[in-house]
mmCIF entry with sequence, helices, sheets and N, C-alpha, C, O atoms, coordinates in Angstrom:
data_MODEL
# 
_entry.id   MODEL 
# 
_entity.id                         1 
_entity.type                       polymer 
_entity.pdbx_number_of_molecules   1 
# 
_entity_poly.entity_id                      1 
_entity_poly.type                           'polypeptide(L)' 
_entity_poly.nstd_linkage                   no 
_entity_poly.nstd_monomer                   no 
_entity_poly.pdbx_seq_one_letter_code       
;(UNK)(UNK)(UNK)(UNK)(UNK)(UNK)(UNK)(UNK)(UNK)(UNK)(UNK)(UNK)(UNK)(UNK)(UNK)(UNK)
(UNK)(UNK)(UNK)(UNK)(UNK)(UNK)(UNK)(UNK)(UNK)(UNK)(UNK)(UNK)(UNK)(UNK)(UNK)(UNK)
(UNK)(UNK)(UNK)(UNK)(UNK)(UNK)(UNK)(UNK)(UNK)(UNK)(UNK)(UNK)(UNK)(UNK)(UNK)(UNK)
(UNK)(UNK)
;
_entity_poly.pdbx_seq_one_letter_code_can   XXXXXXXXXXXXXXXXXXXXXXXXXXXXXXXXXXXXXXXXXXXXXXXXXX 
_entity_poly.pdbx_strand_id                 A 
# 
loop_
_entity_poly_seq.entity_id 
_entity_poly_seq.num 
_entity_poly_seq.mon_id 
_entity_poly_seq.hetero 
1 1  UNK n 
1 2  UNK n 
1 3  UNK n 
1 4  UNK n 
1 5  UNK n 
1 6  UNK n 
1 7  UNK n 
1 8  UNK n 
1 9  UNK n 
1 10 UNK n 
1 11 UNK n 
1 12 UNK n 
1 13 UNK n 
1 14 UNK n 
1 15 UNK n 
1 16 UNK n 
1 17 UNK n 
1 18 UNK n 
1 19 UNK n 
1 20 UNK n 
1 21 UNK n 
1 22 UNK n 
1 23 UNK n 
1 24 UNK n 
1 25 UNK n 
1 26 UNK n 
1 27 UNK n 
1 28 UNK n 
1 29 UNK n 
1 30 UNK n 
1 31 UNK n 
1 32 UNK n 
1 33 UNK n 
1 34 UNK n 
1 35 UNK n 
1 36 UNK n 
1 37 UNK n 
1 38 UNK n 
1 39 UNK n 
1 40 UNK n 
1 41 UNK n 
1 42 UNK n 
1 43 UNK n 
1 44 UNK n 
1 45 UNK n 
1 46 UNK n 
1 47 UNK n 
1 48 UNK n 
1 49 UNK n 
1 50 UNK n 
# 
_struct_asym.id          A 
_struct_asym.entity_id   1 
# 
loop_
_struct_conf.conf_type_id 
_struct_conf.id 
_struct_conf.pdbx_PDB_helix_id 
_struct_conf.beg_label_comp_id 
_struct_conf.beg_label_asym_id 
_struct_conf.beg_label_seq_id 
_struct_conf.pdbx_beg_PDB_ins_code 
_struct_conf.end_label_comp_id 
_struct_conf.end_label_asym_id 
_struct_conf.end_label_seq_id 
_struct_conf.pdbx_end_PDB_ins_code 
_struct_conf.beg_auth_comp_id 
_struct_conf.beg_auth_asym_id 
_struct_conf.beg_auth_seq_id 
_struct_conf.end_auth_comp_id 
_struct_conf.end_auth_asym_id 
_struct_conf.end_auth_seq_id 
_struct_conf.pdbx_PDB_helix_class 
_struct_conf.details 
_struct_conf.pdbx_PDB_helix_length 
HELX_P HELX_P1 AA1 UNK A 2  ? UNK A 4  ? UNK A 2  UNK A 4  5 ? 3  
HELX_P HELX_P2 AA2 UNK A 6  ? UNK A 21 ? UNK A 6  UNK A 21 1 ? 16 
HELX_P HELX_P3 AA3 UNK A 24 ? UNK A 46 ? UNK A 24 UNK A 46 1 ? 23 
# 
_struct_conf_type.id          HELX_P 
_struct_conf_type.criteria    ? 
_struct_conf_type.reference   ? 
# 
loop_
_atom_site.group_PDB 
_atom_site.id 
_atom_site.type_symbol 
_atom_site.label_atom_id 
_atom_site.label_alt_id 
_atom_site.label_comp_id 
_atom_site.label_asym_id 
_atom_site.label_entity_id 
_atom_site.label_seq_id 
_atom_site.pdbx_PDB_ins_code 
_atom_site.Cartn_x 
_atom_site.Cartn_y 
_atom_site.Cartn_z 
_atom_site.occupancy 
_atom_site.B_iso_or_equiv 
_atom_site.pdbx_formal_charge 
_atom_site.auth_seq_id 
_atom_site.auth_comp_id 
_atom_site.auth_asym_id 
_atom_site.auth_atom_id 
_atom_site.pdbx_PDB_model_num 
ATOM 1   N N  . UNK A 1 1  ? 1.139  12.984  -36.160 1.00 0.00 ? 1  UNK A N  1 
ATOM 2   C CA . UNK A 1 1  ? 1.313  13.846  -35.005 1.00 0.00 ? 1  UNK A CA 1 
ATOM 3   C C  . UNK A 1 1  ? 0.533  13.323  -33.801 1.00 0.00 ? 1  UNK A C  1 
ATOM 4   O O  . UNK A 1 1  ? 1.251  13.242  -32.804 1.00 0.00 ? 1  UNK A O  1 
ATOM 5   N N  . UNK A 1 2  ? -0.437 13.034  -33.655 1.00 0.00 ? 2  UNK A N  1 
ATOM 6   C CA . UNK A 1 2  ? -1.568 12.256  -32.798 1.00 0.00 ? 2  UNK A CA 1 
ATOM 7   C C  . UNK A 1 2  ? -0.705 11.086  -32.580 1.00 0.00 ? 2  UNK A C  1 
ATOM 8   O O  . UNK A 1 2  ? -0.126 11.123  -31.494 1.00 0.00 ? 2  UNK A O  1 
ATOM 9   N N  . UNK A 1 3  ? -0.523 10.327  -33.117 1.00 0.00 ? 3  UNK A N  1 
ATOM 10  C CA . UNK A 1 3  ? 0.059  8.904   -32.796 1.00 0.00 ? 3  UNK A CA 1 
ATOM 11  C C  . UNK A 1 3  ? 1.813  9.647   -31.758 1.00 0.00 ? 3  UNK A C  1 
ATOM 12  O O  . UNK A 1 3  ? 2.465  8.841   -31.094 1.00 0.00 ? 3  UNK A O  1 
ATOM 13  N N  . UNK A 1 4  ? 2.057  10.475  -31.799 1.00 0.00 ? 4  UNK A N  1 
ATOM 14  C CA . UNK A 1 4  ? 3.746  10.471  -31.054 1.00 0.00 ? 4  UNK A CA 1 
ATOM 15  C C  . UNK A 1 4  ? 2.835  11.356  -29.869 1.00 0.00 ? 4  UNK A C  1 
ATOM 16  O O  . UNK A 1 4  ? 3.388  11.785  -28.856 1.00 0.00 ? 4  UNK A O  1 
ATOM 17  N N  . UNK A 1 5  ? 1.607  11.531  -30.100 1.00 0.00 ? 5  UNK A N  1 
ATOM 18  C CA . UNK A 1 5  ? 1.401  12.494  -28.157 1.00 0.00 ? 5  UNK A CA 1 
ATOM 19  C C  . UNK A 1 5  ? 0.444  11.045  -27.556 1.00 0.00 ? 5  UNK A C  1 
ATOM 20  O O  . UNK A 1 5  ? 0.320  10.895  -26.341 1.00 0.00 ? 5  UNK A O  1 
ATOM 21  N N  . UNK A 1 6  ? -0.062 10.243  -28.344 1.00 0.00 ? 6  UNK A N  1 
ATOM 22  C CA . UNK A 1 6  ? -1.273 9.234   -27.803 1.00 0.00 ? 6  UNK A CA 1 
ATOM 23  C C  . UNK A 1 6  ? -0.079 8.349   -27.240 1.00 0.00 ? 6  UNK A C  1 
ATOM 24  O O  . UNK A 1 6  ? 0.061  8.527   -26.030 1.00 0.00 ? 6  UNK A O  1 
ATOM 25  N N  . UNK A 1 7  ? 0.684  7.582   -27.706 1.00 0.00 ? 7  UNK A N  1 
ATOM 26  C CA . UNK A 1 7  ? 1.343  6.468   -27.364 1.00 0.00 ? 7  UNK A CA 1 
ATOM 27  C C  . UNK A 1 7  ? 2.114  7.289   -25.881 1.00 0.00 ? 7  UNK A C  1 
ATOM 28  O O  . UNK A 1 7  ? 1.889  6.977   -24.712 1.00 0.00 ? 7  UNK A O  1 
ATOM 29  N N  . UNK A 1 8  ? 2.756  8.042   -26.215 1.00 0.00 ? 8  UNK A N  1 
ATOM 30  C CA . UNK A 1 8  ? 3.684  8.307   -25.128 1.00 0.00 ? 8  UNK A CA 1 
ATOM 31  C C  . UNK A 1 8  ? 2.317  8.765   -23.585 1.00 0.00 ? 8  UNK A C  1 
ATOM 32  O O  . UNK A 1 8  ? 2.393  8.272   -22.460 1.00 0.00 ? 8  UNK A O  1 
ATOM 33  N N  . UNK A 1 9  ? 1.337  9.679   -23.994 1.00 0.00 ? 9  UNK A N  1 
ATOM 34  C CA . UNK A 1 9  ? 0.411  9.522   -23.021 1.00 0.00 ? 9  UNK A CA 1 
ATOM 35  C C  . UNK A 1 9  ? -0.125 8.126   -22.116 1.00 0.00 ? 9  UNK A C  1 
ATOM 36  O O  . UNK A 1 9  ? -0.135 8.056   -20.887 1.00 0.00 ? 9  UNK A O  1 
ATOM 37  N N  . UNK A 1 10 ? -0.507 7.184   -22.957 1.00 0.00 ? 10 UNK A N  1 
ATOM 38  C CA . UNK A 1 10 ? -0.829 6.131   -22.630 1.00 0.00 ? 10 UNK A CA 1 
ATOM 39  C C  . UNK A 1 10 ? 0.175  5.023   -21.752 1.00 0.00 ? 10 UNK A C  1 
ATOM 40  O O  . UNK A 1 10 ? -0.190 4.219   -20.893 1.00 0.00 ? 10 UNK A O  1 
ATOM 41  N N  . UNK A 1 11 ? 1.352  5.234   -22.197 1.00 0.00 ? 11 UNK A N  1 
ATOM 42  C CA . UNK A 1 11 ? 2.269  4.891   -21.435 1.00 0.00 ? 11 UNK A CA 1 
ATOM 43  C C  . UNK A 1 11 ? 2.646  5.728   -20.039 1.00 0.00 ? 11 UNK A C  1 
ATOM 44  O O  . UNK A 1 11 ? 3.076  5.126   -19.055 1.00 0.00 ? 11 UNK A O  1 
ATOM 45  N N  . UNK A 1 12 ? 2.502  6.755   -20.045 1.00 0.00 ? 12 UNK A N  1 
ATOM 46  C CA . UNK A 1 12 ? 2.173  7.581   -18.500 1.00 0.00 ? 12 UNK A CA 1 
ATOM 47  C C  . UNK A 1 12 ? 1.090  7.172   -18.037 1.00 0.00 ? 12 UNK A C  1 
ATOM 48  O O  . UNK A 1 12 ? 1.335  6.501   -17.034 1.00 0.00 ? 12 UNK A O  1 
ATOM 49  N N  . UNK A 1 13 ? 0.085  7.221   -18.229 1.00 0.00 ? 13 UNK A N  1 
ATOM 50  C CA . UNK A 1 13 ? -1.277 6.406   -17.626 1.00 0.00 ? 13 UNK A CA 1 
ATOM 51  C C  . UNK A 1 13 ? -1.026 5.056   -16.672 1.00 0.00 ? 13 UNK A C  1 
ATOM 52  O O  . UNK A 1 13 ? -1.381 4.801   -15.522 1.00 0.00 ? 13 UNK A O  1 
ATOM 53  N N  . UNK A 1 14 ? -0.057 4.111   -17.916 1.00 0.00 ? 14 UNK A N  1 
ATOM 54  C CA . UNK A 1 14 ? -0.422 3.189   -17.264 1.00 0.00 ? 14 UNK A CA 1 
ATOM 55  C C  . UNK A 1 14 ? 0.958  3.209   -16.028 1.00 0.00 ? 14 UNK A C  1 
ATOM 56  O O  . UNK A 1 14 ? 1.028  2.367   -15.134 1.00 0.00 ? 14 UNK A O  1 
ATOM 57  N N  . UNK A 1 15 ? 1.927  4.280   -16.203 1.00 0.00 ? 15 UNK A N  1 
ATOM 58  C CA . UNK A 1 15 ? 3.357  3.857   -15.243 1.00 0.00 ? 15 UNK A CA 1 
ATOM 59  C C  . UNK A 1 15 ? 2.338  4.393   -13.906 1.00 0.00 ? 15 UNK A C  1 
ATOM 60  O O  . UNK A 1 15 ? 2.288  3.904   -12.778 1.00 0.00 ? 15 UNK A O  1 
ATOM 61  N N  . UNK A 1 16 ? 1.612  5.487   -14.422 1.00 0.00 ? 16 UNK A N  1 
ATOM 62  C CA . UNK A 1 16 ? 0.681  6.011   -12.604 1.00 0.00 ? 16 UNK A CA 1 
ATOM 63  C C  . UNK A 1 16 ? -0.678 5.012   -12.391 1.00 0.00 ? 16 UNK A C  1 
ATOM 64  O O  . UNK A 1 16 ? -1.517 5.317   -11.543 1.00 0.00 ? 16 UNK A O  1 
ATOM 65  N N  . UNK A 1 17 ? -0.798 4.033   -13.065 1.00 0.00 ? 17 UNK A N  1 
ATOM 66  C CA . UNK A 1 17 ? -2.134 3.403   -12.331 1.00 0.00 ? 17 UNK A CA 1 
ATOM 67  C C  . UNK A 1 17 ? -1.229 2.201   -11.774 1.00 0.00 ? 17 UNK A C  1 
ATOM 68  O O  . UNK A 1 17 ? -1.517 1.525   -10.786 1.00 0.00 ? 17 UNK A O  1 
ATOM 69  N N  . UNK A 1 18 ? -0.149 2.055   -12.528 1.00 0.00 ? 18 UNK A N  1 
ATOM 70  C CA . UNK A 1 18 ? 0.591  1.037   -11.535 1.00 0.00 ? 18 UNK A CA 1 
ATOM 71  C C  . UNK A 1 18 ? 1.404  1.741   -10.063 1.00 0.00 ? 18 UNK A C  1 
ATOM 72  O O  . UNK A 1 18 ? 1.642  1.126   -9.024  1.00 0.00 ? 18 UNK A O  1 
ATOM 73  N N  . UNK A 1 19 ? 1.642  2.829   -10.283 1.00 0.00 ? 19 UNK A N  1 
ATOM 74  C CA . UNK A 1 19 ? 2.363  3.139   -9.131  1.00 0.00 ? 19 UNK A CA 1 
ATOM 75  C C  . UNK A 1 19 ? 1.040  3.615   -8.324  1.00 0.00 ? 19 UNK A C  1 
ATOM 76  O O  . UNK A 1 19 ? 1.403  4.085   -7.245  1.00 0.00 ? 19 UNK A O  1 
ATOM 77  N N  . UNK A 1 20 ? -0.102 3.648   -8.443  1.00 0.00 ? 20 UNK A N  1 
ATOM 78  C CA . UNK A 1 20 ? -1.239 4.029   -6.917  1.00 0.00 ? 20 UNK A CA 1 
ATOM 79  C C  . UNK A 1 20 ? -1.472 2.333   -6.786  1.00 0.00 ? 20 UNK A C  1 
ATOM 80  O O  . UNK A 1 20 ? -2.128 2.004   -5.798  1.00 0.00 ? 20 UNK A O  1 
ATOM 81  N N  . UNK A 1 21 ? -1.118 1.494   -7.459  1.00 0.00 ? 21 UNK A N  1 
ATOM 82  C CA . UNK A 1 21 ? -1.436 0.086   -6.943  1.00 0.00 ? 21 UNK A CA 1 
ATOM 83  C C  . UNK A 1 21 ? -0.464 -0.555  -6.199  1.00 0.00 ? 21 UNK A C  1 
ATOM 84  O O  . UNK A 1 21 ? -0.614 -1.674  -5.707  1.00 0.00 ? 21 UNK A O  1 
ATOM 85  N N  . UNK A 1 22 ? 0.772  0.294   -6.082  1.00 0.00 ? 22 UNK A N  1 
ATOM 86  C CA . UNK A 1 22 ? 1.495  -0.151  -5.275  1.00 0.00 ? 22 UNK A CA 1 
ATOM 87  C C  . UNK A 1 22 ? 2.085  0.397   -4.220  1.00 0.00 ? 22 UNK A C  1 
ATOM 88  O O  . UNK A 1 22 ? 2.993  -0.155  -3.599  1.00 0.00 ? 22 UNK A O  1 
ATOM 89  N N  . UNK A 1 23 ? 1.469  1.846   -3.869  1.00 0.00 ? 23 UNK A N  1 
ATOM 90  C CA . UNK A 1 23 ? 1.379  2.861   -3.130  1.00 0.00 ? 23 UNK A CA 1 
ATOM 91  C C  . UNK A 1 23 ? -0.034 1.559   -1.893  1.00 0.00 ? 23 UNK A C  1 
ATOM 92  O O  . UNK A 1 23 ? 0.007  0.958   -0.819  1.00 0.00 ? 23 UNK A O  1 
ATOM 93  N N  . UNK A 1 24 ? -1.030 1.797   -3.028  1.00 0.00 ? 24 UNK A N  1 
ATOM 94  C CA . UNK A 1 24 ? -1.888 0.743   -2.271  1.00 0.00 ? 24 UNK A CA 1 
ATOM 95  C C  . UNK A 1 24 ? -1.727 -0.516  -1.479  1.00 0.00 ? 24 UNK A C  1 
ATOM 96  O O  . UNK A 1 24 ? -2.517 -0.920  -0.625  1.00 0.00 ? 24 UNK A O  1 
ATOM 97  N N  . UNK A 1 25 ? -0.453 -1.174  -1.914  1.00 0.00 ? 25 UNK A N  1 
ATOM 98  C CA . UNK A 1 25 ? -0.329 -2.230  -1.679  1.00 0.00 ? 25 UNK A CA 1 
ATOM 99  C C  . UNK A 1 25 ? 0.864  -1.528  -0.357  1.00 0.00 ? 25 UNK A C  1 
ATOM 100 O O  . UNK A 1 25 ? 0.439  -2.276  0.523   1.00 0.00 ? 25 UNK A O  1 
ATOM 101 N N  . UNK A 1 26 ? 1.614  -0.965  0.143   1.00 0.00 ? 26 UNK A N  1 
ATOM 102 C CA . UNK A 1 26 ? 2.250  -0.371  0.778   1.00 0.00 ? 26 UNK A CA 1 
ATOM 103 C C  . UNK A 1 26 ? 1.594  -0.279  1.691   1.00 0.00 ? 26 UNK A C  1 
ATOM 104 O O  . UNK A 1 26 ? 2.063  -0.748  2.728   1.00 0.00 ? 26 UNK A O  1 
ATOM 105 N N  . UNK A 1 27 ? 0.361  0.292   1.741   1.00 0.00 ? 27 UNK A N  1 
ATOM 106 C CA . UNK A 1 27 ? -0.860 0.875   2.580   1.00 0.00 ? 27 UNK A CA 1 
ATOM 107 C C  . UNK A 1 27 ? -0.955 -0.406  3.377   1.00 0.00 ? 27 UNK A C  1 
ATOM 108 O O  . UNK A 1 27 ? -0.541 -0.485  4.533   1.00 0.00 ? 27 UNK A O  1 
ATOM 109 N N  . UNK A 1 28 ? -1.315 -1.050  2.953   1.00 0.00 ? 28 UNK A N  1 
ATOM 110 C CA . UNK A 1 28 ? -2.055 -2.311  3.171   1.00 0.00 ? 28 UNK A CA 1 
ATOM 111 C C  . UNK A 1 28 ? -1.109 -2.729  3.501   1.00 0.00 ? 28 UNK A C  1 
ATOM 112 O O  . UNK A 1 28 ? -1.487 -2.652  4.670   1.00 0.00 ? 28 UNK A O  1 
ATOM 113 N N  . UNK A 1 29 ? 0.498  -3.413  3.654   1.00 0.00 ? 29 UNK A N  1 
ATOM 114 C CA . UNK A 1 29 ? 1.512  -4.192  4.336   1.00 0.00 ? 29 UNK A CA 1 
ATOM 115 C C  . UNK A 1 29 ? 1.712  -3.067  6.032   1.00 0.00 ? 29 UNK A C  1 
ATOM 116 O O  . UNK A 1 29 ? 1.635  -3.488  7.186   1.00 0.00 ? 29 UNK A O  1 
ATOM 117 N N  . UNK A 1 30 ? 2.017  -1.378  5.497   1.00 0.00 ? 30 UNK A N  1 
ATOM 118 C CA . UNK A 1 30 ? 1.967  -1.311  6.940   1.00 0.00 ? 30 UNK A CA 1 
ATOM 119 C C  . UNK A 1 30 ? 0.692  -1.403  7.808   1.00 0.00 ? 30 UNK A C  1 
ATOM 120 O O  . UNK A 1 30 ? 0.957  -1.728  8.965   1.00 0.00 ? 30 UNK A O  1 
ATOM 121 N N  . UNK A 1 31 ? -0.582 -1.209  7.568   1.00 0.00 ? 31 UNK A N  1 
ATOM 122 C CA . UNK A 1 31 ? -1.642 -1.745  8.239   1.00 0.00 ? 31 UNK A CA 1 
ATOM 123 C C  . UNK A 1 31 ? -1.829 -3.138  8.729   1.00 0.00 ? 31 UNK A C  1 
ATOM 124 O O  . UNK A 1 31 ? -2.533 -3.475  9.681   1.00 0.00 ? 31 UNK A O  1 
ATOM 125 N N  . UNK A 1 32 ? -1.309 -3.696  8.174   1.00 0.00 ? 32 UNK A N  1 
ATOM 126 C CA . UNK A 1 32 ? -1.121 -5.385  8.452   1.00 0.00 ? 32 UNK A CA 1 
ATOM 127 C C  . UNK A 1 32 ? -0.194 -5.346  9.595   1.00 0.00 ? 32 UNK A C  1 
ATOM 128 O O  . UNK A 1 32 ? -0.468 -5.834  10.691  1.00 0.00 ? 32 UNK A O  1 
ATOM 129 N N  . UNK A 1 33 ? 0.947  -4.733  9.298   1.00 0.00 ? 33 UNK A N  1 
ATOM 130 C CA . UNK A 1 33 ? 2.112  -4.490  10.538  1.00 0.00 ? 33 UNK A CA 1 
ATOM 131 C C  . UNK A 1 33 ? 1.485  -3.963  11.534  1.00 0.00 ? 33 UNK A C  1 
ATOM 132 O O  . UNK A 1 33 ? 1.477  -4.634  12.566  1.00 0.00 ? 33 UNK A O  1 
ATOM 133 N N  . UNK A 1 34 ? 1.041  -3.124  11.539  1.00 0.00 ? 34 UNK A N  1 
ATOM 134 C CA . UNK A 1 34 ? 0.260  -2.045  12.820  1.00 0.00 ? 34 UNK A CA 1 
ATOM 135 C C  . UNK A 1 34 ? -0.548 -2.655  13.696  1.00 0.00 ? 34 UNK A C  1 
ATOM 136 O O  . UNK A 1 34 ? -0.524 -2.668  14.927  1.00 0.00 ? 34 UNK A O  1 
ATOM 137 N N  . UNK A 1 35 ? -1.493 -3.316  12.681  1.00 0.00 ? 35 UNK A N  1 
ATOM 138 C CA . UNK A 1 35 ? -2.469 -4.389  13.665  1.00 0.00 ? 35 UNK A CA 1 
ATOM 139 C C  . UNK A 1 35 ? -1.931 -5.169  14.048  1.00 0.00 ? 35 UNK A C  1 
ATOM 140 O O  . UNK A 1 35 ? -2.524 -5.479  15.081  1.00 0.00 ? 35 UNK A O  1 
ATOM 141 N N  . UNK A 1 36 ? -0.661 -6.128  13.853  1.00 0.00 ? 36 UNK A N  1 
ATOM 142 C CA . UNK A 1 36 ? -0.040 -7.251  14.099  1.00 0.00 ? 36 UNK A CA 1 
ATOM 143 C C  . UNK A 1 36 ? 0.823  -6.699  15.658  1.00 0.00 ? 36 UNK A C  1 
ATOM 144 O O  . UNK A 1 36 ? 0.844  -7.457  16.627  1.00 0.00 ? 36 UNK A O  1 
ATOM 145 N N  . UNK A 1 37 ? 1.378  -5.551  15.702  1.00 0.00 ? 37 UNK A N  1 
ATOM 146 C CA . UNK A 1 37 ? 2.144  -4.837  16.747  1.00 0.00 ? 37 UNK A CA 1 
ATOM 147 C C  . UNK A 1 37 ? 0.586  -4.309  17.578  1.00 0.00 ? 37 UNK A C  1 
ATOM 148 O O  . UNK A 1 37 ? 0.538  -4.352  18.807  1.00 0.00 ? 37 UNK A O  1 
ATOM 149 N N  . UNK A 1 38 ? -0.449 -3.897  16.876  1.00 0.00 ? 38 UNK A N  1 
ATOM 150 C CA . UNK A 1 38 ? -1.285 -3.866  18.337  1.00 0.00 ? 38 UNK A CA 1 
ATOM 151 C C  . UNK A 1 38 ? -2.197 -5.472  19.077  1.00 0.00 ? 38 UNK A C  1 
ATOM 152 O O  . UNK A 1 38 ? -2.869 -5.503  20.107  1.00 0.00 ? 38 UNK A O  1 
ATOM 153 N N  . UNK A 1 39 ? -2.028 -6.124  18.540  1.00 0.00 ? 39 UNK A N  1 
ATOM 154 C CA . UNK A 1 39 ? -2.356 -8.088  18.708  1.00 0.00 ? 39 UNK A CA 1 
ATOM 155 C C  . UNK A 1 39 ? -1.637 -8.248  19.574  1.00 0.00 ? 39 UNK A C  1 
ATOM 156 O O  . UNK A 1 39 ? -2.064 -8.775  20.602  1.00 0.00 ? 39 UNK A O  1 
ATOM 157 N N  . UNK A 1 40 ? -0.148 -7.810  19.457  1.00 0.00 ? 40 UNK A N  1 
ATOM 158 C CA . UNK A 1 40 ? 0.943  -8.033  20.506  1.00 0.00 ? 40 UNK A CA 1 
ATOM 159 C C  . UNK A 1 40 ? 0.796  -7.389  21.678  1.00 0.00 ? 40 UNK A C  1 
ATOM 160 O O  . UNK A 1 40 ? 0.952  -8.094  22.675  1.00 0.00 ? 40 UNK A O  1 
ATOM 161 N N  . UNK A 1 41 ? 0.521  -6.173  21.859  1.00 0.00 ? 41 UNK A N  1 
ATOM 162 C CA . UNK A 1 41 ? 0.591  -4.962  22.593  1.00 0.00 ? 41 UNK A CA 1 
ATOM 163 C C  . UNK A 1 41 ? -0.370 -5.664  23.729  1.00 0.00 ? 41 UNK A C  1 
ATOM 164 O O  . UNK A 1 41 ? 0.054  -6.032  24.825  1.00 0.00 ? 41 UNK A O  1 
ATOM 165 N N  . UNK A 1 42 ? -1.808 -5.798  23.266  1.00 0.00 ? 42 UNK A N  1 
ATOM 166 C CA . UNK A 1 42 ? -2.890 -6.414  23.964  1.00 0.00 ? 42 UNK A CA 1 
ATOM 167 C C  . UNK A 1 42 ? -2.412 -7.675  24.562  1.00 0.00 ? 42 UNK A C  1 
ATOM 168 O O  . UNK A 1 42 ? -2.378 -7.725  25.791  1.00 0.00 ? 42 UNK A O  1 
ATOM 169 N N  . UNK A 1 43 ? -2.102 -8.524  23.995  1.00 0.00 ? 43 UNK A N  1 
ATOM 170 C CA . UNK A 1 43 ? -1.172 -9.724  24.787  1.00 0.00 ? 43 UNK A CA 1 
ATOM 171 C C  . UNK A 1 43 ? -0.982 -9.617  25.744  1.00 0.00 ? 43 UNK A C  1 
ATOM 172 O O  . UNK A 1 43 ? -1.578 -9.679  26.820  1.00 0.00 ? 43 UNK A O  1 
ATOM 173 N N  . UNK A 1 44 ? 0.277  -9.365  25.247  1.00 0.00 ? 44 UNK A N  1 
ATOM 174 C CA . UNK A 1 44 ? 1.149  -8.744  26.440  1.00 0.00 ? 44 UNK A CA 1 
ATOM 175 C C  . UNK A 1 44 ? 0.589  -8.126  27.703  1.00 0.00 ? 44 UNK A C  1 
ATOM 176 O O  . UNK A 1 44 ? 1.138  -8.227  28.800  1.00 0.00 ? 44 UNK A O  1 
ATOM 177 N N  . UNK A 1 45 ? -0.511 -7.496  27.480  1.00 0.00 ? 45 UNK A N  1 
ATOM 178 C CA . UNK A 1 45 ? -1.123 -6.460  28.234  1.00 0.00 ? 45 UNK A CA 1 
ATOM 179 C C  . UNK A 1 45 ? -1.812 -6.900  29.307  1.00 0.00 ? 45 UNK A C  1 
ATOM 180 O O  . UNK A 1 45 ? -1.818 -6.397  30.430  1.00 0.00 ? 45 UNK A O  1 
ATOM 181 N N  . UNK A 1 46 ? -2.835 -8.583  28.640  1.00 0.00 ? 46 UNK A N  1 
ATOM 182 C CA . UNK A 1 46 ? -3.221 -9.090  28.859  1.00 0.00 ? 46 UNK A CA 1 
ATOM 183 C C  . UNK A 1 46 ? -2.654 -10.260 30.169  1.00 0.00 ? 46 UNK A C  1 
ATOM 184 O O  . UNK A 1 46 ? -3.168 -10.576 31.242  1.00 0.00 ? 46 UNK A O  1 
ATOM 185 N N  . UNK A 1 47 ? -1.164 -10.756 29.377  1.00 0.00 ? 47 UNK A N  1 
ATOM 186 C CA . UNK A 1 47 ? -0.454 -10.980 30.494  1.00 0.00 ? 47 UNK A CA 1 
ATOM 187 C C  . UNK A 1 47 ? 0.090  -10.797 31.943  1.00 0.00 ? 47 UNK A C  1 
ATOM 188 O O  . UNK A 1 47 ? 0.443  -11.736 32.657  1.00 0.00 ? 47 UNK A O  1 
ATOM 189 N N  . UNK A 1 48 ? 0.118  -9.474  32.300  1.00 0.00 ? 48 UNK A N  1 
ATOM 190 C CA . UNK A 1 48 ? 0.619  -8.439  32.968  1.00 0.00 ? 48 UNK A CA 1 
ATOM 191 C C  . UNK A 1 48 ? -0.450 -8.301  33.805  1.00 0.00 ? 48 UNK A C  1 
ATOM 192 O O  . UNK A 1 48 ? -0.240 -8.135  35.007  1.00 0.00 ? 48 UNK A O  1 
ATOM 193 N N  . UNK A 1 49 ? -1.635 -8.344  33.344  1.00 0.00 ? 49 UNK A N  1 
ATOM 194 C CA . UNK A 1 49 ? -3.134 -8.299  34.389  1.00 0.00 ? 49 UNK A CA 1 
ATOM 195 C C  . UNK A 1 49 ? -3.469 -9.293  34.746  1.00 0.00 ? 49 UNK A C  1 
ATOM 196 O O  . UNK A 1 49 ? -4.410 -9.335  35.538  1.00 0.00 ? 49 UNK A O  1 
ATOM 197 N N  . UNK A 1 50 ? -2.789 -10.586 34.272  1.00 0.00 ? 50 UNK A N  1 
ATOM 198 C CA . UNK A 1 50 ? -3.596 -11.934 34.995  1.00 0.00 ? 50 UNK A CA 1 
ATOM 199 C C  . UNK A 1 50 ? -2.570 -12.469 35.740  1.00 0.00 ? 50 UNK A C  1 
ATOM 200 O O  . UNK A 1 50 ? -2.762 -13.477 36.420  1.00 0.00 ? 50 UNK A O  1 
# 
């Protein structure tokens, strides 16, 4: 009885520590984008004043 609630638990564990690592990794591509569109923004900005 233990062995059919442990296995199937453990296998939920690991489907949600992989899905916050790729929630994480999500995080982290649009932050990369964001800063990359404000790099530009300043540029540009930069352009426009000189």
């Amino acid at each position: 009885m233990k062995k059919t609630i442990i296995i199937p638990a453990l296998a939920l564990a690991a489907v949600f520590l992989t899905a916050c690592n790729t929630v994480e990794g999500v995080g982290e591509d649009v932050q990369a984008g964001g800063e990359a569109i404000e790099d530009t923004a300043k540029a540009v900005e930069d352009d426009l004043t000189d």
